[in-house]
C-alpha positions as CSV (number, residue, x, y, z in Angstrom):
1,X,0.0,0.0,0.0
2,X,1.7,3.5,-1.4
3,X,1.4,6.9,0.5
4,X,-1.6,7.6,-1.3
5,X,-3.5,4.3,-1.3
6,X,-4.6,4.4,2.2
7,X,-8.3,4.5,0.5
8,X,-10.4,6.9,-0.4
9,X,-10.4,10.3,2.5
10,X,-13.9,9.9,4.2
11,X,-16.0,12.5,3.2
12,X,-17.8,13.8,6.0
13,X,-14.3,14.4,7.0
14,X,-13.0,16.3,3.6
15,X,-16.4,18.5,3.7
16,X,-15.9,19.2,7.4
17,X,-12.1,20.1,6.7
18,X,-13.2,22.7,3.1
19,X,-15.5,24.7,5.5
20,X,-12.9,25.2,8.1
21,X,-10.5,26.3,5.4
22,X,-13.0,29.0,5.0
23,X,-13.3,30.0,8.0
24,X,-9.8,29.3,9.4
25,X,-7.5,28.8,6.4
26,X,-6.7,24.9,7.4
27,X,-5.6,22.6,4.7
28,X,-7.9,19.5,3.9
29,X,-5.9,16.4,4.3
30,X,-5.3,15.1,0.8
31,X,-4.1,18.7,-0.2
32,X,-2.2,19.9,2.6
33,X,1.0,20.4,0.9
34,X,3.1,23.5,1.6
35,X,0.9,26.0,2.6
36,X,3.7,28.8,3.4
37,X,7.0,28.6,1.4
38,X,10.2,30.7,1.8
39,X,10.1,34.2,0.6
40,X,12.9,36.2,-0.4
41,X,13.7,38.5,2.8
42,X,17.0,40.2,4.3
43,X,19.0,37.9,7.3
44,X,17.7,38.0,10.7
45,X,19.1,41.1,12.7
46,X,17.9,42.4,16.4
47,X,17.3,40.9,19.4
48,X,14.1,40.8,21.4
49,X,13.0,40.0,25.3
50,X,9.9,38.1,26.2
51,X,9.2,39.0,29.9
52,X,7.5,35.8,31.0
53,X,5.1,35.5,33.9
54,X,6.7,32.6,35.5
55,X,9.7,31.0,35.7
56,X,10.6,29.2,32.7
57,X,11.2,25.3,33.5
58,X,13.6,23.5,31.7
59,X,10.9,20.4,31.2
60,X,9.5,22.4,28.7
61,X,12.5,21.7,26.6
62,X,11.1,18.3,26.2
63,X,7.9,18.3,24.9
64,X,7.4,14.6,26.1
65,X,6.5,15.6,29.8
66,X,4.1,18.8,28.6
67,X,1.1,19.0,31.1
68,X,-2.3,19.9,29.8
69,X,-1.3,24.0,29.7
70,X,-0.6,26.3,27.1
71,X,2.6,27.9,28.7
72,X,5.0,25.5,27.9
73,X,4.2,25.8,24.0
74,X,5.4,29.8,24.2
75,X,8.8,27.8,24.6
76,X,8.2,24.4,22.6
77,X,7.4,26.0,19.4
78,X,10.6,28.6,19.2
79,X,12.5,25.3,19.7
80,X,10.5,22.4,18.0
81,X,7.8,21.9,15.2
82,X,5.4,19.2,14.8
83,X,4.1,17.3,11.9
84,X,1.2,19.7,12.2
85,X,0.2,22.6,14.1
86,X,-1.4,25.6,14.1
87,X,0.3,28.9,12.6
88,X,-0.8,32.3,10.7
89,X,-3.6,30.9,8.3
90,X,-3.8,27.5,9.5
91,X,-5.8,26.2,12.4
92,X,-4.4,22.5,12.1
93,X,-1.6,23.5,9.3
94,X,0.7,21.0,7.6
95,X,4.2,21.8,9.1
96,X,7.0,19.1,9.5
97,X,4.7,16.9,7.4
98,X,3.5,18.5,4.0
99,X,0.8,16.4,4.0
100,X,-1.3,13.7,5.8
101,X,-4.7,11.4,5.1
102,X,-7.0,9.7,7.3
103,X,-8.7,6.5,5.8
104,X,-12.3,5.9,5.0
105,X,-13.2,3.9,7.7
106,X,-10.8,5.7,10.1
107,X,-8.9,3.5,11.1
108,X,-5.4,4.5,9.4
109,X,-3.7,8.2,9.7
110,X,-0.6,8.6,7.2
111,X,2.0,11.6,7.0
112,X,4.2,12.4,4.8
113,X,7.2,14.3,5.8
114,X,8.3,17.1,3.5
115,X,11.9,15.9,2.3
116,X,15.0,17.6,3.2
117,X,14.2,18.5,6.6
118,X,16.9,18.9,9.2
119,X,17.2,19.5,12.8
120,X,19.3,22.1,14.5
121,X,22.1,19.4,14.9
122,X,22.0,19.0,10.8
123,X,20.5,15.5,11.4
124,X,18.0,14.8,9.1
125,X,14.7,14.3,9.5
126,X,12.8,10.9,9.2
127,X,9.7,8.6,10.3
128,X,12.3,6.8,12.4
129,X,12.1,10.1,14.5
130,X,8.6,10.5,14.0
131,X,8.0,7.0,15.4
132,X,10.6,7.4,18.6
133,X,8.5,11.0,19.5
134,X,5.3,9.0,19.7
135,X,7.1,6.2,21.7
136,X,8.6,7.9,24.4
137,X,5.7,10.8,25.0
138,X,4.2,10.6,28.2
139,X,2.6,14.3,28.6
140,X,-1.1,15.3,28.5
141,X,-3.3,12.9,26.8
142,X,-0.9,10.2,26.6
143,X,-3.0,7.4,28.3
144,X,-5.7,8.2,26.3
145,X,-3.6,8.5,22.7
146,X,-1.7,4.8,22.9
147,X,-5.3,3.2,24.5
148,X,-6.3,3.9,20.5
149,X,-3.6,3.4,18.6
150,X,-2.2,-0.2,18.0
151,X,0.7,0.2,15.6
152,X,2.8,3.0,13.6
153,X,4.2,1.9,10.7
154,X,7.1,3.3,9.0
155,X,6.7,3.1,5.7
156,X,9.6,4.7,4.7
157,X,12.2,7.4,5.8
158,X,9.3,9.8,4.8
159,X,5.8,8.2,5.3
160,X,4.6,7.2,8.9
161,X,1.0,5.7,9.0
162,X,-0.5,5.7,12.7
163,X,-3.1,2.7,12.4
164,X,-5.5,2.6,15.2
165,X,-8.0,-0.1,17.1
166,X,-11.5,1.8,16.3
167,X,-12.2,5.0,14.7
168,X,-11.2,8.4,17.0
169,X,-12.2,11.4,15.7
170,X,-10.0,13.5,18.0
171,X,-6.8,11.5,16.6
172,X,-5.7,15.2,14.7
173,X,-7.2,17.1,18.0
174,X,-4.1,15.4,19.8
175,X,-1.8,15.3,16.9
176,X,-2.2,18.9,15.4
177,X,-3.1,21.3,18.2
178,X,-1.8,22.1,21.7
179,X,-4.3,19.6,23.3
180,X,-0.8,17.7,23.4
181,X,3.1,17.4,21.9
182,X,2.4,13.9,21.0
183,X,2.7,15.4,17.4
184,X,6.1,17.2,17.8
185,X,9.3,15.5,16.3
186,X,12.6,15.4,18.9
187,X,15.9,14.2,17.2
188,X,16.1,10.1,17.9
189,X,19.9,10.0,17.5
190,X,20.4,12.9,19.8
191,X,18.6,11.9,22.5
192,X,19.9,8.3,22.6
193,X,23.5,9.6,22.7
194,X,22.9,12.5,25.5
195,X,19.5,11.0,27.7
196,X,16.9,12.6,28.7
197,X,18.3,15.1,31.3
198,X,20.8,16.1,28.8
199,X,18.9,16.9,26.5
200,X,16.6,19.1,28.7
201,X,20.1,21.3,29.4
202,X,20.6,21.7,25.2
203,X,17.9,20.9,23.5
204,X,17.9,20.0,19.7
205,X,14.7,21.0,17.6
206,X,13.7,21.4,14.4
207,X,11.7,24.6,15.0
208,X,12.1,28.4,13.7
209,X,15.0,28.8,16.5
210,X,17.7,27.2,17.8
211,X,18.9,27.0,21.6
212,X,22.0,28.7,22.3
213,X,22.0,29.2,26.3
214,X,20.1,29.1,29.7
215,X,20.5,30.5,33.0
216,X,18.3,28.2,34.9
217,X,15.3,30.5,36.5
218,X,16.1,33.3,34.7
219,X,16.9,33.3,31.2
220,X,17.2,31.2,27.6
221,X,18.5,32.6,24.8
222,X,17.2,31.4,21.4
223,X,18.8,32.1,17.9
224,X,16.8,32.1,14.4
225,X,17.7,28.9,12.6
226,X,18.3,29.7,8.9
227,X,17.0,26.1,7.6
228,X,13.5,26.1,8.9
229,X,11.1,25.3,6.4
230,X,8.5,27.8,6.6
231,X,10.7,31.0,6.6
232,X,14.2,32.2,7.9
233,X,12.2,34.4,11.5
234,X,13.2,38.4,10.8
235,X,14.4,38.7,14.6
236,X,17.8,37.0,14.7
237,X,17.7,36.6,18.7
238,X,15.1,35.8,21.2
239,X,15.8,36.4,24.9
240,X,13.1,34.2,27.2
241,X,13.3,35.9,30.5
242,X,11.7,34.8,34.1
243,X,9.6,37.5,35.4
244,X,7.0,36.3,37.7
245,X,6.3,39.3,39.2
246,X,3.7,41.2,37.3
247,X,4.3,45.0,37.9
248,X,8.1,44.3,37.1
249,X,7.0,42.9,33.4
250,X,5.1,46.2,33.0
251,X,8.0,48.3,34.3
252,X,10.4,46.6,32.0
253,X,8.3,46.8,29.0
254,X,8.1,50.8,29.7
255,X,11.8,51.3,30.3
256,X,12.5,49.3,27.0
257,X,13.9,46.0,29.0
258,X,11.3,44.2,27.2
259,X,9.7,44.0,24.0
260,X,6.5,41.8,25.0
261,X,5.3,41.5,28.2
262,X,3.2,38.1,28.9
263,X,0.1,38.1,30.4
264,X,-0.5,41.7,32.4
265,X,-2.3,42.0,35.9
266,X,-5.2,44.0,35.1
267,X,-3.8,47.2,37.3
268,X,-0.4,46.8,35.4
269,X,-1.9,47.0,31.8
270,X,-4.2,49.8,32.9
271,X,-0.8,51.9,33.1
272,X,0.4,50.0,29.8
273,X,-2.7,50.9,28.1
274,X,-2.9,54.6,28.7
275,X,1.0,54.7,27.5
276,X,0.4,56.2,23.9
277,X,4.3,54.7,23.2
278,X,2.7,51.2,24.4
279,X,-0.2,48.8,23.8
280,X,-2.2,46.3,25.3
281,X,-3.3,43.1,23.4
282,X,-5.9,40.9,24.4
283,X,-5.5,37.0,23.1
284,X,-7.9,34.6,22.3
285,X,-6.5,31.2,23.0
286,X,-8.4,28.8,25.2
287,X,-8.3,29.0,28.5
288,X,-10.2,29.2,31.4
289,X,-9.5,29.6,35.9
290,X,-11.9,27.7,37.7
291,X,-11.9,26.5,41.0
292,X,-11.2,23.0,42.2
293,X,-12.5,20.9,45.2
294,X,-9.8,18.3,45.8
295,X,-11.9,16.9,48.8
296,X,-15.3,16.5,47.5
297,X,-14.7,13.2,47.2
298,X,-14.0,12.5,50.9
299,X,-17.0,12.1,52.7
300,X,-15.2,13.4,56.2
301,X,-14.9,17.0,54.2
302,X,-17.3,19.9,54.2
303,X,-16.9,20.2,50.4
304,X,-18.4,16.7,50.4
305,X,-21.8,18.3,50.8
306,X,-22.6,19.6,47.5
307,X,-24.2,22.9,49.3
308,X,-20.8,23.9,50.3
309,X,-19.8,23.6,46.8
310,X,-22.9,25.5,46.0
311,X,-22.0,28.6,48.1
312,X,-18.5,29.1,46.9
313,X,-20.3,29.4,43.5
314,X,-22.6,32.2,44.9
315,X,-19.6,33.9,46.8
316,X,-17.6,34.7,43.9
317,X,-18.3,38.0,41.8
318,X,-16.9,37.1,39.0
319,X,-17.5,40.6,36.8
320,X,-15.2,42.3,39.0
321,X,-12.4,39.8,39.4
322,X,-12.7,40.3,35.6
323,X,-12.5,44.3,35.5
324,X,-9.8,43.8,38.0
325,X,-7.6,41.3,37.0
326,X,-8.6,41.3,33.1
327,X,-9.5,44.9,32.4
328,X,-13.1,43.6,31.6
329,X,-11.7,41.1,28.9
330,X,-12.4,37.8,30.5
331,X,-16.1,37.0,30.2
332,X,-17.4,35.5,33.5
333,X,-17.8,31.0,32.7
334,X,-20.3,28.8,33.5
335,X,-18.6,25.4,33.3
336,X,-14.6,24.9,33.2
337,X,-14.7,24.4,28.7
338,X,-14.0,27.4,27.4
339,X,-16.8,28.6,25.5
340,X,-15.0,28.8,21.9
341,X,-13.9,25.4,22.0
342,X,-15.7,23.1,19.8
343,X,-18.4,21.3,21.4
344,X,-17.9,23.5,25.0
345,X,-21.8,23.9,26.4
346,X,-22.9,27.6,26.3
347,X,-24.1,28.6,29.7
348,X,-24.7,31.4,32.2
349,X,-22.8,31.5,35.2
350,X,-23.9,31.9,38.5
351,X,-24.9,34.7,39.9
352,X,-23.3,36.9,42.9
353,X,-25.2,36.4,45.8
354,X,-22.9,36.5,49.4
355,X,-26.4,36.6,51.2
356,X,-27.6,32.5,49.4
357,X,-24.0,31.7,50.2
358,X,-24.0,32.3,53.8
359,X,-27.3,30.8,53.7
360,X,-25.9,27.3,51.9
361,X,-23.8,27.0,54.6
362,X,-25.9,27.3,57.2
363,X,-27.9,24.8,55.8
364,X,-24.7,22.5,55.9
365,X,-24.4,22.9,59.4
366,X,-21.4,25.7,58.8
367,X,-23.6,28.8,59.9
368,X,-20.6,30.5,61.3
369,X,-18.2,29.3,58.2
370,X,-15.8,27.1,58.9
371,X,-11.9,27.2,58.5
372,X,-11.0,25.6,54.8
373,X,-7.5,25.1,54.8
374,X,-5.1,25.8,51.8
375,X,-6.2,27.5,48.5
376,X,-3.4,27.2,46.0
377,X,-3.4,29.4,42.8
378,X,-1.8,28.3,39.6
379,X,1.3,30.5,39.5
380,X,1.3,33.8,37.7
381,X,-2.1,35.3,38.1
382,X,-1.7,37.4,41.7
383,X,-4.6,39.6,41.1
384,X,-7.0,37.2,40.3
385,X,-6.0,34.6,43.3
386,X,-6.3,37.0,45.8
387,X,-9.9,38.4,44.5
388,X,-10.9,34.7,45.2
389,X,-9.4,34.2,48.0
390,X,-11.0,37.4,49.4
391,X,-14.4,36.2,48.2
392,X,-14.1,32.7,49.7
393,X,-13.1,34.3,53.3
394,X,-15.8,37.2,53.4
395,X,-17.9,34.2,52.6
396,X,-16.6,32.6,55.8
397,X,-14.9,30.1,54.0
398,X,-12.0,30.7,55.6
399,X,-8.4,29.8,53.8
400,X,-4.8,30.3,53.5
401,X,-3.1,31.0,50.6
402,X,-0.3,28.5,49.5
403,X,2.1,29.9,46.7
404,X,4.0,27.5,44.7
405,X,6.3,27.5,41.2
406,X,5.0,27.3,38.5
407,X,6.5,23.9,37.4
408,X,6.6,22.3,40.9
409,X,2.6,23.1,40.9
410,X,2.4,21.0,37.7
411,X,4.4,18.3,39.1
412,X,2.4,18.0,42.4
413,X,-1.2,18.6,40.7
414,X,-0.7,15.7,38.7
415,X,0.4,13.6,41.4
416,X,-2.3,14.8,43.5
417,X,-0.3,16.1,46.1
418,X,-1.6,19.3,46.2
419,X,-5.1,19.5,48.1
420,X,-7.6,21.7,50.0
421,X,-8.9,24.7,46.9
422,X,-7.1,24.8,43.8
423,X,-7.1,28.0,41.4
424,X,-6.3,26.0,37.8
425,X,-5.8,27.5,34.5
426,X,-5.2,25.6,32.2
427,X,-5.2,27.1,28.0
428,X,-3.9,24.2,26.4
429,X,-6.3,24.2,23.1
430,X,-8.2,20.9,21.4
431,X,-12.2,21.0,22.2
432,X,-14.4,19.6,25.1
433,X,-14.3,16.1,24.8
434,X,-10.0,16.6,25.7
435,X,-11.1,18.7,28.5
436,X,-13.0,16.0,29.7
437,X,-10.6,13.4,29.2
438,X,-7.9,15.2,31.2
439,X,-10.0,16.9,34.1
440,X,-13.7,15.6,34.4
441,X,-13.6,11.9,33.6
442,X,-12.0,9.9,36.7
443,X,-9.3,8.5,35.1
444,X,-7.7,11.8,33.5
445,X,-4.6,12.9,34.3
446,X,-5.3,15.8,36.7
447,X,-9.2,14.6,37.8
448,X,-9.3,14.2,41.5
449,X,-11.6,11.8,41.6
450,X,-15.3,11.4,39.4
451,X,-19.0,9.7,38.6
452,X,-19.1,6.6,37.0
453,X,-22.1,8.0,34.3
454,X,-19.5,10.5,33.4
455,X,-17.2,8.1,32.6
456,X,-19.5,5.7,30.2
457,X,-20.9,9.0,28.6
458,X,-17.0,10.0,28.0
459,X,-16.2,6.3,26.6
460,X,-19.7,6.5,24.1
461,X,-18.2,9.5,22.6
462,X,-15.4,9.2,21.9
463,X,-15.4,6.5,19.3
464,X,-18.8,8.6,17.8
465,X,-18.3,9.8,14.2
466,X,-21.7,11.7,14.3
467,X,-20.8,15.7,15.1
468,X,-24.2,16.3,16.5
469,X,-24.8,12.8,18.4
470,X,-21.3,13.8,19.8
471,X,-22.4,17.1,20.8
472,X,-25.4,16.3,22.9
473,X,-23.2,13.6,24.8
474,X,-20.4,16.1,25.6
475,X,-23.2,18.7,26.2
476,X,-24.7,16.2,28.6
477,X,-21.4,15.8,29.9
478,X,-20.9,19.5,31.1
479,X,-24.5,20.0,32.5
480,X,-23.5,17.0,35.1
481,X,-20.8,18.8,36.2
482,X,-23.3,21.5,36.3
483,X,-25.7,20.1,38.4
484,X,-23.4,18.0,40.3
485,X,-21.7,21.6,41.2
486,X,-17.8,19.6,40.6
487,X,-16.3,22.7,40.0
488,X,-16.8,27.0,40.7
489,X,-15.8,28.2,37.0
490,X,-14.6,31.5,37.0
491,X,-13.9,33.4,34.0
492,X,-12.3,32.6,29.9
493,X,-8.7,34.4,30.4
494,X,-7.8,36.5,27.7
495,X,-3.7,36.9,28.8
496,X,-3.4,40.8,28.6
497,X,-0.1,41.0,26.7
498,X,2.2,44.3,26.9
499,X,3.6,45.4,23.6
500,X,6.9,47.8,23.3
501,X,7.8,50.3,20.8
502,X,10.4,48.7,19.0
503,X,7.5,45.7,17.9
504,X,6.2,47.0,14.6
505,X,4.8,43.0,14.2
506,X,3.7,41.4,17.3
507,X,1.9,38.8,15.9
508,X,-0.3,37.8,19.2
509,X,-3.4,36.3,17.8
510,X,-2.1,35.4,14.7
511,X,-1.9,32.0,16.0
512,X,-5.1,29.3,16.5
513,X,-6.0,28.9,20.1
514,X,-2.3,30.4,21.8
515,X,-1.4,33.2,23.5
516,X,2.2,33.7,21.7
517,X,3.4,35.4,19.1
518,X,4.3,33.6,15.9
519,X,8.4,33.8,16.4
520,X,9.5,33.5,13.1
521,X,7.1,36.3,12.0
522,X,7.3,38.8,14.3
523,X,9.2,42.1,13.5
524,X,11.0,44.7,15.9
525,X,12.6,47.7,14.3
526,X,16.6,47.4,14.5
């Protein structure tokens, strides 16, 4: 069987994939060739400063360990590229590979890698990489992503075919977007010789930029790699710098320390805003803070009783954490999938009411409040974790704030070792039904615990090929967590990202779903 025998594309699939290119520019399977080619342009010269809002870790060198966030892909894709991903035109865009097909009866996903690729090493690319990167990911959605796929086949040094036990239709959700790096290509030969720990101290990649140096917790410098396929990036070096502290990113953006500034405290891009020299830009990637009750599964808690759970829904005013933290840009949410993924249940959320929250708990037996522990915030956000951690104690749900880095948060999430109230964000892309699978089904990766309905509702979709049957089930889905009161959703972030002068090409929102600038596009003025 050739490269382009697989069998005819399925088309429900081809006519689903010709409206999006209509509405989002992505290329339909059987056509996906190379959709941006190398235009004639002057070398790389400047050198810009991302002031990040936490401390970059050096696991997101290694896109095999990525949890289910959208921070560590503002590093992965400087360093690395995937077979596909999204970029300026392309919501799922053909990138490493120049094409790819999924078989009529979807069962069998093939890529074909464009030829002549290299990585930043000058080791060439092939499926023998491809292959290895599957093999040895274990990040977000990997349980999930090698339950349905029994083989890969390498076909040869330049067709892969992924064939899998029953049809998935989020196979490309997993492989093409930032619902996981299961679909970006790490140099085999490398990484045998150095290891794995090596290789998170000098990387090798195959993306737009090349590593060059790190000062652990503070810096990485990046430098534009001439041979990457799309284009030679116009700014010649990128400087990654740790800057968890929020009104320092805005201070260095206004004394010209910093070119971008990532994701603004509301207060801090108020200032940035009214600087004519300056600009605030709001992104639209996917993500969402809710609030997590790690001991509602524990009958011995008070977050057991779903009333509880009830009032610290009621105790939150989520407009004004938005007008304060988000400058009014972060509409208040309902349920904890963002409401422009695909599939995500449309829904109001609830109400400010202190006066039914006090009430709840009286009910529960808590008419005095009662002392609630620790409330840990995902890192970076200080404004909005101390608006909620203000509600839930006027509320008389008394707690303690516990701070924590960013990438020792992700570690002890995962392993559960984090308990009392979590504040999550998480903005990694994909649509509802990978939200579920990672936080709401009991078996994700970073779901505390969870209903066994949920669970058979999760299985029945997943294999479903029917968009609307799918719907309703993962519509379902949400309302249960709904009624069931699992979580307190609080708003959609839109990161508030500071702009400098010398940026005459930000390109923030250029990009499907992220936060980041497209690197190799961006423009400062020398």
């Amino acid at each position: 069987m050739t490269s382009l025998a697989i069998g005819r594309l399925r088309p429900g699939f081809v006519g689903s994939l010709l409206a999006a290119i209509l509405v989002f520019g992505v290329a339909a399977p059987a056509v996906a060739q190379s959709a941006a080619r190398k235009e004639p342009q002057k070398d790389p010269a400047g050198r810009a400063v991302m002031a990040w809002h936490v401390t970059t870790s050096p696991a997101w060198f290694d896109p095999s360990t990525v949890p289910p966030q959208i921070t560590p892909f503002g590093m992965l894709y400087a360093i690395h590229d995937a077979l596909v991903r999204p970029y300026p035109g392309h919501k799922m865009g053909p990138s490493l590979a120049e094409s790819w097909q999924e078989s009529e009866d979807g069962l069998t996903y093939e890529f074909k890698l464009r030829p002549g690729l290299k990585f930043h090493n000058g080791d060439p690319i092939t499926t023998e990489d491809v292959k290895f990167s599957y093999e040895r990911y274990k990040g977000t959605g990997a349980s999930v992503i090698k339950e349905h796929i029994r083989e890969v086949e390498i076909v040869d040094p330049l067709v892969v075919r992924f064939h899998l036990k029953a049809p998935w239709p989020d196979f490309m959700t997993f492989f093409g977007t930032t619902a996981s790096a299961v679909g970006i290509v790490v140099p085999k030969n490398y990484l045998n010789q150095v290891g794995d720990d090596a290789f998170k101290k000098a990387p090798i990649g195959a993306g737009p930029y090349k590593f060059v140096s790190t000062k652990p917790g503070i810096e990485v410098v990046l430098e534009a790699f001439p041979g990457y396929w799309r284009r030679v990036p116009n700014v010649k070096t990128l400087v990654m710098r740790s800057v968890p502290e929020a009104t320092t990113r805005a201070l260095m953006l206004k004394t010209g320390e910093a070119d971008i500034a990532f994701a603004l405290d509301g207060t801090d891009a108020e200032g940035i805003k009214n600087d004519p020299n300056l600009k605030v830009v709001a992104s639209k990637h996917a993500s969402i803070f809710w609030l997590e009750f790690t001991e509602q599964w524990d009958p011995k808690s008070p977050f057991h009783d779903k009333r509880v759970r009830q009032a610290v829904n009621y105790a939150l005013d989520r407009q004004k954490i938005n007008e304060v933290g988000c400058l009014g840009f972060c509409p208040p949410a309902g349920v904890i999938v963002p409401r422009v993924m695909e599939y995500a249940l449309q829904v109001e959320p609830h109400p400010y009411d202190p006066k039914k929250a006090k009430e709840l708990l009286a009910e529960a037996g808590y008419p005095n409040g009662f002392d609630a522990g620790e409330f840990t915030p995902n890192p970076g956000f200080p404004t909005v974790a101390e608006a909620l951690m203000n509600y839930l104690n006027a509320a008389g749900i008394r707690v303690k704030m516990r701070q924590m880095e960013r990438a020792t948060f992700y570690a002890n999430w995962q392993e559960k070792k984090v308990r009392g109230i979590l504040m999550i964000g998480a903005g990694n892309s994909g649509n509802a039904a990978s939200r579920v699978e990672t936080f709401i089904q009991s078996k994700g990766a970073f779901a505390y615990g969870g209903h066994p309905d949920i669970d058979e509702l999760y299985k029945q979709q997943a294999g479903e090929r029917d968009r609307a049957k799918r719907e309703a089930t993962l519509n379902k889905i949400q309302q249960l967590t709904i009624d069931r009161v699992m979580y307190a959703p609080v708003m959609d972030l839109r990161a508030l990202m500071g702009i400098g002068p010398r940026v005459t090409k930000h390109t923030i929102t250029d990009v499907w779903m992220s936060p980041f600038p497209s690197y190799e596009d961006m423009e400062i003025k020398d």
